[in-house]
C-alpha positions, 0 to 999 in steps of 0.5 A, spaced: 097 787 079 094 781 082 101 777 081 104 783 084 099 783 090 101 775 091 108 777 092 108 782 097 103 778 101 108 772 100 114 776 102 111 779 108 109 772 111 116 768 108 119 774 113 114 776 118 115 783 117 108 783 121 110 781 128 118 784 127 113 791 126 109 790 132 114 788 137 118 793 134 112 798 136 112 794 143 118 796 145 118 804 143 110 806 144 108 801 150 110 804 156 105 800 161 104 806 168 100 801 172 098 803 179 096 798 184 090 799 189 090 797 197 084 799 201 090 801 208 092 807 203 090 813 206 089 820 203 093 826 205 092 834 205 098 835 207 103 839 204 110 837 206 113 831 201 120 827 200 122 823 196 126 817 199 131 813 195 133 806 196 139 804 200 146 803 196 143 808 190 149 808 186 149 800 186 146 797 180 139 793 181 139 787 175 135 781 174 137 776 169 134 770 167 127 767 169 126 767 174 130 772 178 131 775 185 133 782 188 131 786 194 132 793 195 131 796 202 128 804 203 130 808 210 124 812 213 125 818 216 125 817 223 123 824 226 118 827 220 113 822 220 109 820 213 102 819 213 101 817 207 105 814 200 107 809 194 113 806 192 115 807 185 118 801 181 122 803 175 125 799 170 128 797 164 126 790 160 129 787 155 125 780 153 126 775 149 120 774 143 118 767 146 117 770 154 111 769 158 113 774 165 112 778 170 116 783 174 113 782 181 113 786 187 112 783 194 113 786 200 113 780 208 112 776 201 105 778 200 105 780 193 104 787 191 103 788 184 106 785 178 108 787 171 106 784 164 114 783 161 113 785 152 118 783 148 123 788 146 126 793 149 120 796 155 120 802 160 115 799 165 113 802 172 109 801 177 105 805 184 104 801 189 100 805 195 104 803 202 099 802 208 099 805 214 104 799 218 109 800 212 110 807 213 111 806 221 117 803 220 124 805 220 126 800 214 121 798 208 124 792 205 122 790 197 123 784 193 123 784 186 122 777 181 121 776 174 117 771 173 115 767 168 118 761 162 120 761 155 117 757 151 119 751 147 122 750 141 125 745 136 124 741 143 129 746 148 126 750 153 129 756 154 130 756 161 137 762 160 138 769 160 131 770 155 128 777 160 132 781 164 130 788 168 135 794 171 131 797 177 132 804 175 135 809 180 129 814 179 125 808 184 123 810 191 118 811 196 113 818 195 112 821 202 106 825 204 110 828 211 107 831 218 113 836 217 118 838 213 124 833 212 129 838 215 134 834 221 141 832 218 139 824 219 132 824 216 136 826 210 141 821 210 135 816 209 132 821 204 138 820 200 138 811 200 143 812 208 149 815 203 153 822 207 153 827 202 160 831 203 159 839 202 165 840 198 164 848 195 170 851 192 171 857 198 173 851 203 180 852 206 185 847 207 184 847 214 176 845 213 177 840 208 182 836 212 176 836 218 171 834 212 176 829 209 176 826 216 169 826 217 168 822 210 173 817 212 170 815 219 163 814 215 167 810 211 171 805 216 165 803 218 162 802 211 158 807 210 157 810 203 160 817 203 160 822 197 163 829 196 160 833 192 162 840 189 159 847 189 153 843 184 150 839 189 143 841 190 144 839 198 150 837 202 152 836 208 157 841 213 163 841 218 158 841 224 152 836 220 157 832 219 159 832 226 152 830 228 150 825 224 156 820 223 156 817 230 149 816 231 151 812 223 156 809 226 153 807 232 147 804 227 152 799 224 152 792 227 158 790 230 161 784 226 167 780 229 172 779 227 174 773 223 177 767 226 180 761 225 178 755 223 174 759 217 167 755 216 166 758 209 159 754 207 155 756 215 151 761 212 151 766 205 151 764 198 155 757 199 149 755 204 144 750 203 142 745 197 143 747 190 140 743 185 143 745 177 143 742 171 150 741 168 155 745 174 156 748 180 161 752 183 162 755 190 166 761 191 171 763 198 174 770 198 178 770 203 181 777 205 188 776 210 187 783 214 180 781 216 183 777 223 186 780 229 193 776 226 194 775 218 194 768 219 196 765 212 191 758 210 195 752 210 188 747 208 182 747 206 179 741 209 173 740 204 166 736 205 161 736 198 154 732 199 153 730 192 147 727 189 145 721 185 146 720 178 145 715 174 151 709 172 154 712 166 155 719 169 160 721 175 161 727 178 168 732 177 170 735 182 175 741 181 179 746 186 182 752 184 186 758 189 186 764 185 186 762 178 190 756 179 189 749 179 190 745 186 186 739 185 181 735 181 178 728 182 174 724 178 169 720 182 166 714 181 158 713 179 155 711 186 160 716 189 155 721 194 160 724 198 167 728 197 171 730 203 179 732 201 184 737 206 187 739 200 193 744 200 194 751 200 200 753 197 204 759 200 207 762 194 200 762 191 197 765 197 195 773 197 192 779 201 186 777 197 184 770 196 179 766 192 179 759 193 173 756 188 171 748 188 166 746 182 162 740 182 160 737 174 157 732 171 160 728 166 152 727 162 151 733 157 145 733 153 145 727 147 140 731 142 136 737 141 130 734 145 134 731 151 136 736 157 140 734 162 139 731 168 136 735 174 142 735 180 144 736 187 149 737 192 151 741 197 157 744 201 156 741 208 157 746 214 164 744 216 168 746 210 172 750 213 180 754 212 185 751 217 191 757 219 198 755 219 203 758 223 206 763 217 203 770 218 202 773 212 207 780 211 207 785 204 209 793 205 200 795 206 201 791 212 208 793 214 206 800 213 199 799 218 204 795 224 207 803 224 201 806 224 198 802 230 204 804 234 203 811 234 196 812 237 194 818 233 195 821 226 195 829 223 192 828 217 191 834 212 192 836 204 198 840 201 194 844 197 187 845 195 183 838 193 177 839 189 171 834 190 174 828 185 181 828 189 178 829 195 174 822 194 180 818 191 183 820 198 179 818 203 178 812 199 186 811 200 186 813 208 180 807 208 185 801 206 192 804 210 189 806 217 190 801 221 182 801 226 186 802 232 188 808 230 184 816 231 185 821 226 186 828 227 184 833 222 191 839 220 194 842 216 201 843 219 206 838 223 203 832 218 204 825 219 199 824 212 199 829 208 194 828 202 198 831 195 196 830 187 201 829 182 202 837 182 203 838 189 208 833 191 213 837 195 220 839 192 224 837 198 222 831 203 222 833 210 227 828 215 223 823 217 225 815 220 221 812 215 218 815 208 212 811 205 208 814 199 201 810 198 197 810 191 193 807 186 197 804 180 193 809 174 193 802 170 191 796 175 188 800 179 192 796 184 194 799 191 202 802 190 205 802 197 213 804 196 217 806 202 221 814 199 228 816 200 227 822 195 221 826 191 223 823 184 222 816 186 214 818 186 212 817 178 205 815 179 201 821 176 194 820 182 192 822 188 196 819 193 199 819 201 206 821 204 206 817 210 211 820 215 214 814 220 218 818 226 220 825 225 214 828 222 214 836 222 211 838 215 208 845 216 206 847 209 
């Protein structure tokens, strides 16, 4: 007995069954629920609450590594005015055993609350009260970090991916309200500034073209817009619909439009000084139909700021446009500056450009206890793109110069679309519909007319030109084809009949 004793306790310590069995208990029982103090909280007796999600609900909030950062904006109700509330965070956290950290929440970079991150997989959330200047405003802006480090083993920081956090959609803001949340903007901001589309199946054609419409003005301007079935708790109608998405519109700040040179480096992402270990990359995306005229980039005229490194390592530098290599340099030791115009070629030019240039060290690590050299570089503000004298054409823009030329357009279903439908359509009628050009809702004399693959008509009426525009089911790639005949539409989604000329279709 005493050797049997012996054995389990020997097999117990060789296999760690121990801490293997607390963590394992870590990450299915602890659940930590904090709930974090602030004297400017102020208690209500008011009956009337709301919940108010975060904007862009349907985006997904993850951060990864340590540390971390993400931010996430709430729209207040403008008209029912809160009197008291708390933010709830949720979050799911997968964590490696060797992490010290915390999920913290800060608001005007004062920190609010912060949770202990255990190792496993763990559900955390948090209050947090709001003061009575916080809910005075029309737009609560949080950040959200994970803090902390690995620990070092076998000489190796574990400065990777060791934590990572999803902010679960359940996070939000809890209002207690002067009054109920009942006018058409107030419950736009409830819903995270997303338009909800009522699309209950008793709605004729004719109102669901001015729904379609509707939807797809709000989207134009880049406000996220859903239809929703006869399921949908709450949604919006015709006339709500009416109400609310000029005063959105009205909202979106004006941006202009993209002109020539393009400086890729004076702000966003490939702003700024980075400092790194091993590389670094930045990244251009460049979308031909932003300007005013599809000029097609002719150069990139490059400048890179590049730190020190000692005399046994220089730098690499390397240009690529849409996956394909365009240059690659390798700098001497003493090198701090790179400047190129290199090259665009035409033929490898698209609607949608990527044009990436990576920085990298020629120094790795040596051994297990060696770690590579802290570096710096920068993108200097005068990178730009430089247009040439081609104008860059496919079929979407032939097609959208057409359009341009008519002024208004009728737009409208062949038959009854059912809420999936009517989404794919409206996005389709975003990418086509030239912003110069009005829509106006029918169902007879169409010039777009909306069909699915069961509704396309058997006969094409007489028109100058015939397009049909949708979404190839395998790439998910935009199809453009002009039409001479029904059996020439093969594609098995929902997509557009587009009639250029002499267009009376009346179904």
């Amino acid at each position: 007995m005493g050797f049997l004793i012996a054995g389990v306790a020997l097999l117990l310590s060789t296999m760690n069954i121990w801490d293997k069995a607390q963590w394992a208990f870590q990450s299915q029982v602890i659940s930590p629920r904090l709930a974090f103090e602030t004297p400017n909280a102020l208690p209500s007796s008011d009956e009337y609450t709301a919940i108010i999600v975060r904007s862009d609900p349907n985006h997904p909030i993850i951060l990864s590594g340590l540390p971390a950062y993400q931010g996430i904006a709430f729209n207040l109700p403008l008209n029912a005015r809160p009197t008291s509330g708390y933010l709830q965070i949720d979050a799911t956290a997968q964590v490696l055993n060797s992490v010290e950290g915390v999920l913290r929440v800060s608001i005007d970079n004062v920190r609010r609350g912060e949770v202990l991150l255990h190792p496993g997989v763990v559900s955390l959330s948090l209050q947090v009260p709001l003061s009575p200047s916080e809910l005075a405003r029309q737009q609560l802006v949080v950040s959200l970090s994970l803090q902390g480090s690995g620990r070092h083993a076998q000489c190796r920081s574990e400065t990777g991916v060791v934590a990572i956090a999803e902010i679960e959609t359940t996070s939000a803001v809890h209002l207690t309200l002067d009054r109920p949340l009942t006018t058409t903007s107030d419950r736009v901001n409830a819903w995270g500034g997303v338009v909800r589309v009522g699309w209950p199946n008793w709605l004729d054609r004719r109102e669901q073209a001015r729904r379609l419409v509707l939807a797809t003005q709000a989207k134009q301007q880049g406000i996220t817009a859903h239809f929703l079935d006869d399921h949908a708790a709450d949604a919006l109608s015709t006339a709500e619909l009416r109400e609310v998405i000029p005063s959105l519109i009205a909202a979106v700040p004006v941006t202009r439009a993209a002109s020539w040179p393009r400086h890729v480096a004076l702000k966003g992402a490939n702003a700024g000084l980075r400092q790194f270990q091993t590389s670094t990359q930045w990244r251009a995306n460049v979308d031909l139909r932003e300007g005013a005229v599809p000029l097609i980039p002719a150069e990139l005229d490059l400048h890179l700021a590049l730190g020190r490194q000692s005399l046994e390592d220089q730098w690499t530098i390397v240009v690529t446009l849409n996956g394909r290599l365009l240059r690659q340099d390798l700098l001497t030791p003493t090198t701090t500056r790179f400047d190129a115009l290199v090259s665009l070629p035409a033929e490898m030019i698209s609607a949608n450009n990527v044009i990436e240039v990576t920085a990298s060290s020629s120094r790795t690590t040596q051994n297990d206890c060696s770690q590579p050299p802290a570096l710096i570089a920068e993108m200097l503000p005068n990178t730009a793109l430089i247009a040439g004298e081609s104008v860059f054409s496919d079929a979407l823009s032939i097609l959208q110069t057409q359009l341009s030329d008519l002024g208004t357009l009728r737009i409208g279903p062949a038959t009854l679309l059912n809420a999936v439908d009517a989404d794919a359509a409206s996005d389709l009628l975003v990418l086509v519909m030239p912003a110069d050009v009005r829509m106006r809702p029918a169902i007879e004399n169409l010039d777009i007319m909306v069909v699915t693959p069961s509704d396309v008509p058997t006969t094409l009426p007489e028109a100058a030109q015939i397009w049909h525009v949708t979404k190839d089911t395998e790439t998910g790639n935009l199809s453009v084809t002009p039409l001479v005949s029904r059996t020439e539409i093969t594609h098995r989604a929902v997509g557009l009949l587009i009639f250029i000329g002499k267009a009376e279709v009346a179904l």
